[in-house]
N, C-alpha and C positions, 0 to 999 in steps of 0.2 A: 325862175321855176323852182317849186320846194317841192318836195313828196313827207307828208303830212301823216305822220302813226297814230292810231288810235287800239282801244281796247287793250288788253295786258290785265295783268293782278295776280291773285293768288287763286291756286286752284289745289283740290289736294288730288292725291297721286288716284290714277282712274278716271279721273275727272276731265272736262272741257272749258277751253277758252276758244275766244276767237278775235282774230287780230288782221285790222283792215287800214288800207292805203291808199290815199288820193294825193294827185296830183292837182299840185296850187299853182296857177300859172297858168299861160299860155305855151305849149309845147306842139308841135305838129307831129302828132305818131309817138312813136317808142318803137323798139325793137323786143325789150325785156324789161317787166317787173317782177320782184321775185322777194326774198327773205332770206337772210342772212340771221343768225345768230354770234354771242358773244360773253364769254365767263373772262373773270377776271386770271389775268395770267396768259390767257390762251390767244389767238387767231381770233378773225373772225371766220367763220363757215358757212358755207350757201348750209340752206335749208331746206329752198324749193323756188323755180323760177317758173313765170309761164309768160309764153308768149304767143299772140295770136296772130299769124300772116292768112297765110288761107287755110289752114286751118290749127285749132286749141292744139298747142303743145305745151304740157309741163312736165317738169323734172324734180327729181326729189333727192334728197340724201338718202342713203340706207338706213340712217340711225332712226328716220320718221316716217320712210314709205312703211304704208298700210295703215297710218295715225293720222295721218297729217294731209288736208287735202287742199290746195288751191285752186281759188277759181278766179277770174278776172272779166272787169267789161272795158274794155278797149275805148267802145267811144266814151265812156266817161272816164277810163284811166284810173279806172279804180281793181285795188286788187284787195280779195281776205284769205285769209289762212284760218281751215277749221282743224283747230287741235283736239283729238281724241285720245283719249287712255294716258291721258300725261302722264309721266314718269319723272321724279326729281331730277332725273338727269336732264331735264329739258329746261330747268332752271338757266335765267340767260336774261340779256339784254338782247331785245330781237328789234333788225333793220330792217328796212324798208330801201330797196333797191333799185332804182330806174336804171337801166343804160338805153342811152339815145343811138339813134343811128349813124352819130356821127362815132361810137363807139364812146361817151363820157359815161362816168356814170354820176349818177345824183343821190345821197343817202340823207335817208331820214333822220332824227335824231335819236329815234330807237325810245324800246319802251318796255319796260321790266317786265317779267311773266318768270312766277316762282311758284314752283311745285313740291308742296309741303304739308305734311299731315299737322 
């Protein structure tokens, strides 16, 4: 089972991307797909997670609630992140996160998004 990143690039500050995650594989369920980020030097940091039981919950960081919105389809295990109003501080290598319900988690190989006039 892989989780597969797509979209990413340069966008300038103000500006939108959007960056989307599928699940390669056969897996039965998930509990969580979500988005991490990552600058050189640093951690990595959740982003924003969502997860659907009975019903859509997602969660965000401070640094991108009101920017940043995810949405997900379950049966297909697909997640996107729409970025709004970028800011250079969003500049990052951004992941793609599964954790299963046996508690693993599966990361993507991430995918560049630079925010740059």
């Amino acid at each position: 089972v892989q989780v597969v990143e797509s979209g990413g690039g340069l966008a300038q500050p103000g500006g939108s991307l959007t960056l989307s995650c599928a699940v390669s594989g056969s897996i039965f369920g998930y509990y969580l797909m979500g988005w991490f980020r990552q600058t050189p030097g640093n951690e990595r940091e959740m982003v924003a997670d969502y997860r659907s039981l009975r019903e859509e919950v997602t969660e965000y960081s401070d640094s991108v609630k009101g920017r940043f919105t995810i949405t997900g389809d379950g049966a297909k295990k697909m997640v996107s992140l729409q970025m709004n109003n970028l800011k250079p501080e969003d500049t990052a290598v951004y992941y793609c996160r599964l954790r299963t319900w046996a508690g693993s988690d599966i990361w993507g190989r991430g995918t560049q998004v630079t925010v740059s006039a």
